[in-house]
N, C-alpha and C positions, 0 to 999 in steps of 0.2 A: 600380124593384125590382132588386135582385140577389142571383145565386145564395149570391155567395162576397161576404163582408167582413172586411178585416185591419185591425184598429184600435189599433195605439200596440204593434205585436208586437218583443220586444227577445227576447236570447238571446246570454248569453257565457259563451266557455269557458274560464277562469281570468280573466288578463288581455285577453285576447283578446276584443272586443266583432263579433260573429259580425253579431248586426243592431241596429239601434239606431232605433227606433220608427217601425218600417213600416207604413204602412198607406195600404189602395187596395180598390178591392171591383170586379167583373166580374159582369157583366149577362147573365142566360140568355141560352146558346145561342154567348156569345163563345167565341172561341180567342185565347185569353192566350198570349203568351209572354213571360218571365221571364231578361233576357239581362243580361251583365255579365264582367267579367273574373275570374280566375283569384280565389277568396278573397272574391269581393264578397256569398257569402252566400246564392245562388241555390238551392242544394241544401238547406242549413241552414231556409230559408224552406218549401220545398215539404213536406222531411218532418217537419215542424213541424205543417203542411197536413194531412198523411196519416194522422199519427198516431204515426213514429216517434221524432219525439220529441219534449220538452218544453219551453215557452218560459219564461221567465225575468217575464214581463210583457206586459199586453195578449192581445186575447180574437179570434176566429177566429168567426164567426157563418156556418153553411149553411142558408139556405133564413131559418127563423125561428128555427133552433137554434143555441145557443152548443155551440162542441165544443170550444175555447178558452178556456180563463180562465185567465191567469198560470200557473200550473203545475200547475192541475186541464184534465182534458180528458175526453172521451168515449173509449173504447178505439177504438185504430183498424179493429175489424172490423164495428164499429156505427156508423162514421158513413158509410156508403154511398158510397166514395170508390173508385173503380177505378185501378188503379196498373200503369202499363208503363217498366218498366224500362230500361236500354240493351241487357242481355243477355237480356231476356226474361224469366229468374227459373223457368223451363220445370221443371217437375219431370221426372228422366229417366227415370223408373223409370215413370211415367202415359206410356198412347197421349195421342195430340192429343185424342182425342172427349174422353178422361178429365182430359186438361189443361182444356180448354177447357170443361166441365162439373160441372170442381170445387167452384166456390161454389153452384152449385142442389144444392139436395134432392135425395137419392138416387132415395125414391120420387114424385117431382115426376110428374106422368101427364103431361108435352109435356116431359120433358127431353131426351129424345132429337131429337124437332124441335127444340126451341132448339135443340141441339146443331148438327144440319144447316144452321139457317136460318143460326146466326152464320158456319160456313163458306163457307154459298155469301156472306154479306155481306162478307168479306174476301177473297173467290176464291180459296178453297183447296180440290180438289176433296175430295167425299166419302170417295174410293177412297185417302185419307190418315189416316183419321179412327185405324186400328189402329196408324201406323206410332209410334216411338218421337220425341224433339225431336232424338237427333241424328241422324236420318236426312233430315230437312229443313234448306233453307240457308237463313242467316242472314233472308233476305228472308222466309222461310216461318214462321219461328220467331219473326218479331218480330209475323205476323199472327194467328198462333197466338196469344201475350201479349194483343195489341186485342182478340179474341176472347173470351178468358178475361174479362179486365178489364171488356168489355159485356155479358156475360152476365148478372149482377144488377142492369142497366139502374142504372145509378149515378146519382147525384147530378152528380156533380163527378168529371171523370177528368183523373189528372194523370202526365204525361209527362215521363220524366227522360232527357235524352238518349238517346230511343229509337232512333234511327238513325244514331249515330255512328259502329257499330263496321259498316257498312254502306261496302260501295262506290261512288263520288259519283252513277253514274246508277241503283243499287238505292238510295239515298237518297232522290232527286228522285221516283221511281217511288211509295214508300212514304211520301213526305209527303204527295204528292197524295192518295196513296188514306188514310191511314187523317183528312185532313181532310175527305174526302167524305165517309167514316163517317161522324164524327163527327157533318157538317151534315144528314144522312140521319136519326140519331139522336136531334137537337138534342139533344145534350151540349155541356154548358158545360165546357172546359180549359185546362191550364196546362200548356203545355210552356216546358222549361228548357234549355237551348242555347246552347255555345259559338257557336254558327254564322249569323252578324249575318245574314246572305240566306236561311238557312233559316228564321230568326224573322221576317223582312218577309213572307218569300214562306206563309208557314203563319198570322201570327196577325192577328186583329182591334184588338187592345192590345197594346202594349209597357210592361213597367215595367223601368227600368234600375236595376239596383243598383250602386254603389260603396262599396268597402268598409264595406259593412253598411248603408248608407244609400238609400234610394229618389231617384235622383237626378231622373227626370224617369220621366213615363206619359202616354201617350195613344195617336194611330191611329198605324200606323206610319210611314203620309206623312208625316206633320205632324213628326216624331219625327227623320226622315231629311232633311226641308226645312231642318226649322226648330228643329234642336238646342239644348238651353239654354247649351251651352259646347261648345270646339274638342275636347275630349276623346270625347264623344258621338259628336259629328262625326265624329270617326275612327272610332270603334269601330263607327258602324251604316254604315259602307263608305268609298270612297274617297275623299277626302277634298281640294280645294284649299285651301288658307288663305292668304288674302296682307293684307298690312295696306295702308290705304287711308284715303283724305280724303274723307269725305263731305259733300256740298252738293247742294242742289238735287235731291232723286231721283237722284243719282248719286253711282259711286264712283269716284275714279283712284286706281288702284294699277297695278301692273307689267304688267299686259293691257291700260292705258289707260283710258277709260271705260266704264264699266259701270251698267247702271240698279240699284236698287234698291226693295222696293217700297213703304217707307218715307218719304216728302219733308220730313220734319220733322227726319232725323236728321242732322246735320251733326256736324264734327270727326274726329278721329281711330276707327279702328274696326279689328277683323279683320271678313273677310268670308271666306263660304264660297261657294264654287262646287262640283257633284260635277262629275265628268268626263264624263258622260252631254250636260253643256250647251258644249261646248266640239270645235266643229270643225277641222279640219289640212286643210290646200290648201297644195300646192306654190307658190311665190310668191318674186319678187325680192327679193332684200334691200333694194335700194334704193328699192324701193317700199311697206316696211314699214310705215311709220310708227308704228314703236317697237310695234303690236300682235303680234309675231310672235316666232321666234326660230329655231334651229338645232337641228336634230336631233342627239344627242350618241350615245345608245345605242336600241336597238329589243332588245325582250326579247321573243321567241318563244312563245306560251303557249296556240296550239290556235285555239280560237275568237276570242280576244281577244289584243291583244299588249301589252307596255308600254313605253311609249314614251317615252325623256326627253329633255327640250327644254333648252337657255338661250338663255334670255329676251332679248331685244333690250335693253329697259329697263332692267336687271340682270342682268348676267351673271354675276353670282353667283348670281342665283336660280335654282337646278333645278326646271322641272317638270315633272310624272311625269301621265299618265294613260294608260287604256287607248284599246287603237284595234279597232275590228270591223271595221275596212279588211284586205281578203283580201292586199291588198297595201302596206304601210302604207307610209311614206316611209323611205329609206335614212338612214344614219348621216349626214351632214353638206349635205341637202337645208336649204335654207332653207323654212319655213313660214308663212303667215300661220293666225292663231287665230282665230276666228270664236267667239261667245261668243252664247249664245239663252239669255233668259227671264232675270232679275233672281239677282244675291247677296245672300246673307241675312247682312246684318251683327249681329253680337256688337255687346252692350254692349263699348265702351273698346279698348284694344288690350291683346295678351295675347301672352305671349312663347312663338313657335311654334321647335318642336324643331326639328334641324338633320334637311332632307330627308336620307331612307334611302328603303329598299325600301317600295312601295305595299305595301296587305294583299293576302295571293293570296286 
């Protein structure tokens, strides 16, 4: 069973094909998230979702209700859909109690408890309830919005970039908590997100769009492992790519041999490694054996640093990964590479861009 179903949904704006026959459905209680690059249609899809606005083709099903049909829909105050914006959307002239108790009934006889209950559910104290939205910071204001948004106990709530305009540790703060809610509540949503780690780290699904297209959906392990193409690959984090021969459960390419967890796949391939599987130990050069390389540059970056290597095997090859060493290896240290758990090889081989900068 599922809450939410998108079945053949299109939408273009002149020339411009915005999405071109999307469809995927999410099962009560998930946390969707909806990620893809700049244009691929993510926003176009959600407020399609929401109600504001209209698809071109193909129908949108909530619960057992069509709210979709090609360019007929349900209005969006009637399909039980809760909506939290990036900026909140905060009316500024309402206190919080009256922001946050705007869709109940006036003469509702528990609005005022709702009222209380949804604040203590966000932890925003009571003794807030008169203040105006901009007397609260952005962290306050965006629970304020969850708040609102739970309070007609929604079908479906969907989330548009709500904590971008947030700073990285009131981000992380705010993702956790309004996913508690959420699983507290068992609401089924859909958050939309430039931010590839805040979608792994927040959702139960992944659907990637590319220019209008649904390129790939499922858990987000599996999504992160075992991408459909090198481009994914990057997009859902750091990414190695090296091309390589495969035979026998194994691949050689420029780290030397490598398992894979495939045995049937033999010939030519890219293969993916993240950096999380790939160790650095100081080590002779002359005892490399072609698995290691040199240290070229070390990039400084807090908790994590990044680090670029040329390769023994090819020294033209740059490789970049991060390091969680408090002290990582200096600039022109020789290293051996240590390599755990199998590359997930691509069909065929595929012509990878010229190394730049990892993603921050």
């Amino acid at each position: 069973m599922s809450v939410l179903t998108v079945s053949g949904l299109s939408k273009q704006y002149g020339a411009t094909l915005a999405l071109d026959d999307i469809s995927f459905s999410v099962a009560p209680g998930v946390r969707a998230a909806i990620v893809g690059p700049s244009g691929s249609g993510k926003t176009t899809l959600l407020r399609i979702i929401a109600g504001f606005e209209t698809a071109d083709s193909g129908t949108v099903t909530l619960g057992n209700e069509i709210i979709v049909d090609g360019g007929l829909g349900v209005p969006a105050h009637l399909r039980g859909i809760g909506v939290v914006t990036q900026d909140g959307s905060l009316f500024p002239h309402l206190s919080i109690a009256e922001n946050i108790g705007f869709g109940l009934t006036r003469n509702q006889s528990d609005r005022d408890a709702r009222i209380a209950e949804l604040m203590d559910t966000v932890e925003l104290p009571r003794s807030m309830a008169e203040r105006r939205p901009h007397q609260l910071s952005g962290g306050q204001q965006q629970r304020v919005a969850l708040a609102r948004a739970l309070a007609r106990r929604p079908r479906l709530m969907l989330l548009d970039e709500p904590f971008s305009a947030l700073d990285t540790g009131l981000r992380e703060t705010m993702r956790r908590k309004v996913a508690e809610v959420l699983r507290e509540f068992a609401v089924t949503a859909i958050l939309v997100t430039h931010d590839q780690g805040e979608a792994l780290g927040f959702a139960d699904q992944l659907v990637v769009l590319k220019e209008g297209r649904l390129v790939q959906a499922g858990p987000p392990r599996l999504l992160y492992l075992q991408p459909r193409d090198p481009a994914i690959a990057r997009f859902l984090g750091d990414a190695i790519l090296l091309q390589a021969e495969l035979a026998d459960g194994a691949a050689r390419c420029a780290l030397g041999q490598i398992s894979i967890a495939d045995r049937t796949r033999r010939g030519p391939a890219t293969i993916l490694l993240r950096p999380e599987q790939l160790r650095l130990r100081p080590d002779n050069p002359e005892h490399a054996g072609g698995t290691g390389g040199r240290i070229v540059e070390v990039e400084f970056g807090g908790a994590s640093s990044l680090v670029t290597i040329a390769l023994d095997a090819d020294t033209s090859t740059l490789l970049q990964l991060r390091s969680s060493d408090p002290a990582p290896p200096e600039p022109g240290t020789h290293v051996a590479i240590e390599v755990s758990g199998a590359a997930y090889p691509f069909d065929g081989t595929t012509a990878l861009e010229p190394l730049g900068k990892a993603k921050r």
